[in-house]
C-alpha positions in Angstrom: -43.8 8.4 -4.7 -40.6 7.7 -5.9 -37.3 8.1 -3.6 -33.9 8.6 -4.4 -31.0 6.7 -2.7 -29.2 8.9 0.3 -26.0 7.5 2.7 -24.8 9.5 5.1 -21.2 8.2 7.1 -23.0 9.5 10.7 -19.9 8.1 12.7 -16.7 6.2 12.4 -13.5 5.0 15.0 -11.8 9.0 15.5 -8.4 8.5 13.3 -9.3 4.4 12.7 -5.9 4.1 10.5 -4.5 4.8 13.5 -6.3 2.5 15.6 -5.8 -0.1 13.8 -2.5 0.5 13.5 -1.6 0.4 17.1 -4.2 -2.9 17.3 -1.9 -4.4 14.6 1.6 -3.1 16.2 0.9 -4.3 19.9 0.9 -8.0 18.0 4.7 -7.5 17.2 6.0 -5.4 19.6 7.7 -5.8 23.3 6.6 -2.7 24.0 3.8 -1.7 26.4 0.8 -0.4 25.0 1.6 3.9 25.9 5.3 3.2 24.1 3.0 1.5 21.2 0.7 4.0 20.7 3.2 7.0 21.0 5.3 5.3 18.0 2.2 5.3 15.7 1.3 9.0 16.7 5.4 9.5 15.2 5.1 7.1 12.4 3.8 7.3 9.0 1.2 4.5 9.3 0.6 4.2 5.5 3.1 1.3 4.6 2.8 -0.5 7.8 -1.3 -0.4 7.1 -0.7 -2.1 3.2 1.5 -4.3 4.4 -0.9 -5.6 7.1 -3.6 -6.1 4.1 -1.7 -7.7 1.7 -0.2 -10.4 4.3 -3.9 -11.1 4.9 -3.5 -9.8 8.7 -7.0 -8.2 9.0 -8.4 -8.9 12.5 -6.6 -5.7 13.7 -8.4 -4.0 11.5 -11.9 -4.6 13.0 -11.0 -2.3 15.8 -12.3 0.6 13.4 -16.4 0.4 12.7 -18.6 2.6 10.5 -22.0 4.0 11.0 -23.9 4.3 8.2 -27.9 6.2 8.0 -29.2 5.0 4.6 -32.6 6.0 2.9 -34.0 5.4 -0.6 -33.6 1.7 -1.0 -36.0 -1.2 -1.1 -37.1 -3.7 1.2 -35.6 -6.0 -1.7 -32.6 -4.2 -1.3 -32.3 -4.1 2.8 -33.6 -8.0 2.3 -29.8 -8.3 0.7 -27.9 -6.0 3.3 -29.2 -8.1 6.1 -27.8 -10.8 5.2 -23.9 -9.6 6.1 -24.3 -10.7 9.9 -21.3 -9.4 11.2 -22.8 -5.8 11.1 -25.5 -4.1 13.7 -28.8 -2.9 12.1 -31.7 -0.8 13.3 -34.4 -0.4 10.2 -37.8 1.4 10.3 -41.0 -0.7 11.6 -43.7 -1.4 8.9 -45.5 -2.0 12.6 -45.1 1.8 13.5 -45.0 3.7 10.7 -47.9 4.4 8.8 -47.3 3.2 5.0 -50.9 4.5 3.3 -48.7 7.0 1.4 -45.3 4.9 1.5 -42.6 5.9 -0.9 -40.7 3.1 -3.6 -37.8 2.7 -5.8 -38.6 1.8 -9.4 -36.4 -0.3 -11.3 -34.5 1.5 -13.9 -35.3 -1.1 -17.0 -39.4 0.1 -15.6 -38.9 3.9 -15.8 -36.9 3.8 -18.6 -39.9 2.5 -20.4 -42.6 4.8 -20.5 -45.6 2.4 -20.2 -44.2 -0.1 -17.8 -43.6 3.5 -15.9 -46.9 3.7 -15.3 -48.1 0.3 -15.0 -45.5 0.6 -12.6 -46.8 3.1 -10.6 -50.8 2.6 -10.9 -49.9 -0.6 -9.1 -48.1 1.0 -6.2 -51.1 3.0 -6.3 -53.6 0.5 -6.2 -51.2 -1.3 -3.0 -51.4 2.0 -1.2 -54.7 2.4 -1.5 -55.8 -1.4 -0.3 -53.5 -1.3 2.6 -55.0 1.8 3.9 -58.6 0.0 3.0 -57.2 -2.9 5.4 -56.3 -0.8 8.1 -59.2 0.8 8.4 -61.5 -2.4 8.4 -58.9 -4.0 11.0 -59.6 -1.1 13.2 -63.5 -0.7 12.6 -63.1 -4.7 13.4 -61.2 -3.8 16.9 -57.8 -3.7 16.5 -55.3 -1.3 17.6 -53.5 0.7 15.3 -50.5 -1.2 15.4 -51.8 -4.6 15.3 -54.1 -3.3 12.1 -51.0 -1.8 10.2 -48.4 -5.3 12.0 -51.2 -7.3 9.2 -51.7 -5.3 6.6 -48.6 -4.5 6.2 -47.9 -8.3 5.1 -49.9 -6.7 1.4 -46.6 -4.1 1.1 -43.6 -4.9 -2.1 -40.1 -5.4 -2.0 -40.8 -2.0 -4.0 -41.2 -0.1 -0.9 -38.6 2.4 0.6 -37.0 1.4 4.0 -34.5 3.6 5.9 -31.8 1.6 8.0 -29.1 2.6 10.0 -26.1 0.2 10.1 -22.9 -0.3 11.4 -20.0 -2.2 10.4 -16.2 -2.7 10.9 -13.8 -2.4 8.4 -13.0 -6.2 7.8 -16.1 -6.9 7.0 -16.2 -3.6 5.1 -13.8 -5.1 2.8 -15.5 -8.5 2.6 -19.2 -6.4 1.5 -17.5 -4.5 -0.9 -16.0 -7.5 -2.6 -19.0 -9.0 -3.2 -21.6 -6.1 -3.1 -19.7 -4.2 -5.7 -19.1 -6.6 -8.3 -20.7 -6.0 -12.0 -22.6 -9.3 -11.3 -24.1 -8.2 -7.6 -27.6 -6.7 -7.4 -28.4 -2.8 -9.2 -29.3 -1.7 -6.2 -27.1 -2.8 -3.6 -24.2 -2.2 -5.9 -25.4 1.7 -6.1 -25.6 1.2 -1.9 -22.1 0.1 -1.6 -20.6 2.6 -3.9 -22.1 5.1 -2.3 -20.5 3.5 1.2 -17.5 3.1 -0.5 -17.1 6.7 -1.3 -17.8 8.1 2.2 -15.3 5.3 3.9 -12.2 6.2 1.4 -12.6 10.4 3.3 -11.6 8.7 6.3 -9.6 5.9 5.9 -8.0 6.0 2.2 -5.4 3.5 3.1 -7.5 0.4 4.2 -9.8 1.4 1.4 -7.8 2.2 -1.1 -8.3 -1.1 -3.1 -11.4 -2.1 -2.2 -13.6 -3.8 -5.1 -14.9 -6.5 -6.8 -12.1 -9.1 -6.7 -11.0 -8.6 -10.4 -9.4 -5.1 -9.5 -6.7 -7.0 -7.5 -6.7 -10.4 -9.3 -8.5 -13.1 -11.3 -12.0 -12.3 -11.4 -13.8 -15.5 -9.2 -17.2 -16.2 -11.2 -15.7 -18.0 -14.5 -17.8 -18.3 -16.8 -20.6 -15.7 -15.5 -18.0 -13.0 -15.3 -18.9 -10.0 -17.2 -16.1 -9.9 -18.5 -14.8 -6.1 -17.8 -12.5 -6.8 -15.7 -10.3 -4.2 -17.3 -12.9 -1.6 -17.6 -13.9 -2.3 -13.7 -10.3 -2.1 -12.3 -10.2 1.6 -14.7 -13.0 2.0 -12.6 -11.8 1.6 -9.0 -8.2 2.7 -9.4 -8.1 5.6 -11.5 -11.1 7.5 -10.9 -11.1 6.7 -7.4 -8.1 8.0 -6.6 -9.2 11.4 -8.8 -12.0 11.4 -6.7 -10.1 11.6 -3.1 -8.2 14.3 -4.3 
């Protein structure tokens, strides 16, 4: 069955501008850390916090980390998120779940096109049903249930829907969103980290507030494979997001 992509911000750093403001401030100050941290509960954090950014001082900022429950993406697509190290993952086991009936993301270019549609989807049929055929002769052959479903789940696609919970700070927040929500990245990955990005601008709209591909703040990087909409993406990431926190 078909799944639909769902992120959910389950927990954050309580008031992490602040926190990483007081991180940032203890780096320049004399003071001791109560005199630190009772002059950013009085101050308007907002300039100090761009300033930080644009000067390129960003290990204070991974004092503030971001839980994230995602569901409705592929093992294709989780293949991708793994891949950013500095973050903490916990995904569901093909080993203890039962797959026979397991959900799937279909392209877009398939299920806009009626017959690859359901090509598509007689396949992930035909999958279900011979996974479910090897479990059962694993089992009748003497294996436990979750040895029989550890092996046949080796027959399973990228197509098939993980869940994943995952948690990361906010540097390398900035550093996924760079990459992961460029024109160029991945459908899928790029629909994940919007989706992130949205959730993460609620409660921190100042570390956030320019995150993006790296043509909304400059030169885009990729030469000649940029898509070249760079002034359509930076529309994109300026205007409407800032409509959009409002």
């Amino acid at each position: 069955m078909k799944t639909e992509l769902k992120v959910l911000l389950t927990g954050h750093t309580p008031e992490a501008e602040k926190a990483i403001s007081a991180a940032a401030k203890l780096c320049y100050s004399p003071l001791g850390v109560e005199d630190v941290l009772s002059s950013v509960e009085k101050t308007d954090n907002n300039a100090f916090l761009r300033g930080l950014i644009a000067a390129g001082h960003l290990s204070p900022i991974e004092h503030a980390s971001f839980t994230f429950a995602i569901e409705g993406i592929s093992r294709a697509c989780s293949h991708q998120l793994v891949r950013h190290r500095l973050a903490s993952y916990s995904q569901q086991s093909q080993r203890y779940v039962d797959e026979k009936r397991f959900n799937y993301i279909i392209p877009r270019s398939i299920e806009d096109d009626d017959q690859l549609k359901i090509r598509f989807e007689e396949l992930m049929g035909h999958i279900q049903k011979s996974y479910q055929d090897l479990v059962d002769a694993l089992c009748q052959a003497g294996h436990d249930i979750e040895n029989a479903r550890e092996d046949a789940r080796f027959i399973l696609p990228n197509a098939a829907e993980t869940k994943i919970v995952m948690t990361m700070n906010a540097r390398e927040l900035l550093y996924f969103f760079s990459l992961r929500l460029c024109n160029r990245a991945q459908w899928e990955i790029r629909a994940l980290a919007y989706a992130m990005l949205r959730l993460v601008q609620r409660v921190a709209p100042v570390i956030f507030e320019r995150s993006g591909p790296p043509c909304v703040t400059g030169k885009c990087p990729e030469g000649s494979k940029s898509c070249g909409k760079a002034d359509e993406v930076r529309q994109k990431f300026t205007v409407k997001d800032k409509e959009d926190q409002t």
